[in-house]
N, C-alpha and C positions, 0 to 999 in steps of 0.2 A: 440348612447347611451353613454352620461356620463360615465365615470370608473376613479376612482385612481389607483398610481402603489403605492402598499405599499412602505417602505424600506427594505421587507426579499426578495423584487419581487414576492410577491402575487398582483391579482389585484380584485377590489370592483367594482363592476357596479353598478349604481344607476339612477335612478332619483328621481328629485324634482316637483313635481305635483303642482297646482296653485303659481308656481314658480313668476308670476305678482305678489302677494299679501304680500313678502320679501318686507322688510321693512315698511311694515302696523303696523298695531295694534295686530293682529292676529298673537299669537304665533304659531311659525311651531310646529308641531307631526311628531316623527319618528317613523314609524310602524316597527317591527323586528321580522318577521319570527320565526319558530317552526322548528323542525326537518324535513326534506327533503321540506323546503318551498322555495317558490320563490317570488319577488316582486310582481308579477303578480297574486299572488293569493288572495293580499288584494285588486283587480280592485273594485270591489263593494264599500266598505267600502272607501278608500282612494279618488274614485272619487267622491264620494259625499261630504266626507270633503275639498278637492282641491278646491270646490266650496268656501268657507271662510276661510280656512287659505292652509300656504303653507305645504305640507306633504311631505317627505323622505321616500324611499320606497327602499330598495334594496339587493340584493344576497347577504345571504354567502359565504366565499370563496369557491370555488370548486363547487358552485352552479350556474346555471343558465348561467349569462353572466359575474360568476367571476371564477376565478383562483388560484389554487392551488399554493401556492411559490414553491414547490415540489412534488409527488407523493406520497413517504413516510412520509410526515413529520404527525406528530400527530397532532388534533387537541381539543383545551382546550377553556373551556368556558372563560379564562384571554384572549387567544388567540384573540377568536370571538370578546370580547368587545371591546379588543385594537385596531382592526381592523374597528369596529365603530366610535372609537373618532378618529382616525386619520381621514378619511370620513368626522365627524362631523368639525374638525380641519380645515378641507381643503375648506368646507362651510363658517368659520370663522360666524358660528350665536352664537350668547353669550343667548339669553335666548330661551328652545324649554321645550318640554314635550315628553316624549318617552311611549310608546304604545309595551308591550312584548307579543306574544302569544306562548306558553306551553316553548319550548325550548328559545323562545325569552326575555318571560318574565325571567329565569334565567340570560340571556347577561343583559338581561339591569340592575339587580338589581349588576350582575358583574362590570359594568362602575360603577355603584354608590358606589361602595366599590374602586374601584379603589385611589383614594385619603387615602385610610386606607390600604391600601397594606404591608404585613407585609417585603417585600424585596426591592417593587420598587411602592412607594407609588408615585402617579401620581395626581397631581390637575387637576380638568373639567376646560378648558379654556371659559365655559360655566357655565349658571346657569340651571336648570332642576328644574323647577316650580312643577311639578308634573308626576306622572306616575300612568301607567294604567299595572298592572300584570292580565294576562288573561288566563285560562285553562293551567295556569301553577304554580310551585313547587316552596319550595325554601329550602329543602332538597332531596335527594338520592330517589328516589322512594323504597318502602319497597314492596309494595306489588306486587309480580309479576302474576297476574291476570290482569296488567294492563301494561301499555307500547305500545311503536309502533312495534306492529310484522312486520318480511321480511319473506317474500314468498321464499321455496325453489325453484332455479330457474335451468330447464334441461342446460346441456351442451351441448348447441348447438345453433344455430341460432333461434332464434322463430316469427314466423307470428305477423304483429298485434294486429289479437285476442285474440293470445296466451297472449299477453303484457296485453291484457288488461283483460282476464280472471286471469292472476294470481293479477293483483294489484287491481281488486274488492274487495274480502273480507274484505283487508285492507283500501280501501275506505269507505266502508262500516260502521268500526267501528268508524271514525271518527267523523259519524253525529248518530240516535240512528233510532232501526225498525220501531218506527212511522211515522218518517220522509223520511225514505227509501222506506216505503209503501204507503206514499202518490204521488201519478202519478203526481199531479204539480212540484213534485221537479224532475223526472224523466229528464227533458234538463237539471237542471242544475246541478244532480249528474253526468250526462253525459258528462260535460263540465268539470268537474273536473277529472271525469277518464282518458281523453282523455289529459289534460295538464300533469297530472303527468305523465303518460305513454309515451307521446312525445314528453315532455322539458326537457331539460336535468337538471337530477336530478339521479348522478352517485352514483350506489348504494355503492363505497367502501365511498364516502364521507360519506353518511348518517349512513353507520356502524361507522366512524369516529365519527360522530356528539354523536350517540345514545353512546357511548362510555364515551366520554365526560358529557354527562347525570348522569352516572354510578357513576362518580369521584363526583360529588356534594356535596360540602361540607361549607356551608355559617355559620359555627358553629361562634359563637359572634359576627359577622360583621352586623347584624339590627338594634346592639345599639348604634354604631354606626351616622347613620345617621340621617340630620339635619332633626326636623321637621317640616323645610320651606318649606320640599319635602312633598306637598300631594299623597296618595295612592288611588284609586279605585282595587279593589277584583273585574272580571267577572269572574262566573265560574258554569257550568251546572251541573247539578243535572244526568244528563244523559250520563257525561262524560266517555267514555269507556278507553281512554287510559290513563288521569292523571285522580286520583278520586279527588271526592268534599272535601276530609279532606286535599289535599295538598292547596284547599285554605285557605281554617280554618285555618290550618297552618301558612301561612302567614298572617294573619290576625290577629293570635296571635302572630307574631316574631316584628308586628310591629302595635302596638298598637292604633295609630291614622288613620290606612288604615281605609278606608271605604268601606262595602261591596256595589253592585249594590240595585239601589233601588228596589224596588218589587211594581208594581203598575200598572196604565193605563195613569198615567200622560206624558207628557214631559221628558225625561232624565228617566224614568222608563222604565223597562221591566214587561212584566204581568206574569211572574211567572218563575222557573229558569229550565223547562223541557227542556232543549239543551244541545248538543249533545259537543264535541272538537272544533269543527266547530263554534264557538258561530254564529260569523259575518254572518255564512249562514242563522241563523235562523230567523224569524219578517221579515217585510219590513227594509228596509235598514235604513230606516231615523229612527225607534225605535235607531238603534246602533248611528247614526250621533248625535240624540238629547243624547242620554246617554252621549257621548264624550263631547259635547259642553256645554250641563248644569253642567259637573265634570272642565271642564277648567273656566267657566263662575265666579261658587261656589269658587274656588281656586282664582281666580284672587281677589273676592270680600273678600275672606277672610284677602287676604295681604294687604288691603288698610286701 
């Protein structure tokens, strides 16, 4: 497995999926993780893209197959991004598209600010044609009816089942009861309890992470940004942890995003009833053709 060592001595694991297809035509996608995610959780979505362009897939720190620079140290959405372009750095690709889901989508519009930094203003050694904010925010969550709940957990050793009785619930609210209640998706709700509950995914990090959330503060920095950067808005109507107005939100901070289309075509989805989870919902290629007809549109728009 691929890993950089940072400079604080944190370390990023990654890979690069249709890694052949660098230096094609086909701009890479970097897919970036939500709170308590792991690379592995975009397998769906990412291998179907792999198939035509080259895609970045990999751990937060302290997540997965990365590392904490230290036990205590805090960590900050400035943090999370810097620790992406140094990654992207070390790839040395000058043009890609980055792909943010919930907490992700906050990292990545954090790189994109980064160059406007009001202390330690940093240029992209890179161009970023476009980006995709997905069932996620780009203010402080206000409503707390919503957010990633943590399971109080007994002090003591626990079974298995125990693991995986307590991080149901909250698997649960991730996708919405219809989709819970349909028996097709039963293997592969299953398949998701069973990776969060047995990959390492350290709950004091993701207190870190959710922390980090909390501090949210993107106040002037949308106006910011060039509008050679196109936007795509995914965001379900059924969303239990970030609601539907934190994409409106965005959608308003930045005026040219476009939301997903709504339809039965190509690059459409048929209607926006999903859950956090978008990527789980549709056959996979509804999500692949949404990605490739917004990269397609953008490419044709710059020419």
């Amino acid at each position: 497995m691929p890993h950089v060592i940072l400079p604080d001595g944190a370390q990023i694991g990654f890979n690069v999926l249709g890694a052949e297809l660098l230096g094609g035509s086909a701009t890479p996608i970097v897919l970036i993780g939500g709170v308590s995610s792991l690379r592995g959780d975009w397998e769906r979505l990412a291998n179907s893209l792999a198939r035509v362009r080259p895609v970045l897939v990999y751990d937060h720190r302290g997540m997965g197959d990365s590392k904490l620079a230290s036990e205590d140290e805090p960590l900050t959405l400035e943090l999370l991004a810097r620790d992406l372009l140094y990654v992207l750095e070390y790839l040395r690709w000058k043009e890609l598209a980055i792909c943010g889901f919930s907490m992700g989508g906050a990292v990545a519009q954090q790189l994109l600010f980064l160059p406007y930094h009001p202390e330690r203003p940093t240029p992209l050694p890179f161009r970023v044609t476009h980006a995709l904010l997905t069932g996620s925010l780009c203010s402080a969550l206000r409503d707390k009816r919503y957010g990633l709940p943590l399971q109080a957990v007994p002090d003591r050793p626990l079974t298995d089942q125990e693991k995986m009785d307590l991080a149901r619930p909250t698997g649960e609210l991730t996708f919405d009861p219809k989709w819970m209640a349909d028996p097709r998706n039963a293997p592969r709700f299953d398949w998701w309890l069973r990776s969060v509950v047995f990959s390492r995914r350290p709950r004091s990090v993701i207190l870190k992470q959710m922390r980090a959330m909390n501090r949210l503060d993107f106040t002037g920095m949308h106006a910011k940004l060039p509008r050679s950067i196109q936007f795509l808005v995914i965001h379900g109507d059924l969303d239990a942890i970030v609601p539907p107005y934190c994409g409106q939100e965005i959608l308003q901070r930045i005026p040219w995003a476009k939301p997903v289309e709504i339809g039965t075509h190509p690059g459409a989805v048929e209607n926006l009833d999903f859950g956090h989870h978008w990527f789980e919902y549709f056959d996979v290629r509804v999500w692949h053709d949404v990605v490739e007809k917004f990269l397609a549109s953008t490419h044709l728009a710059r020419l």
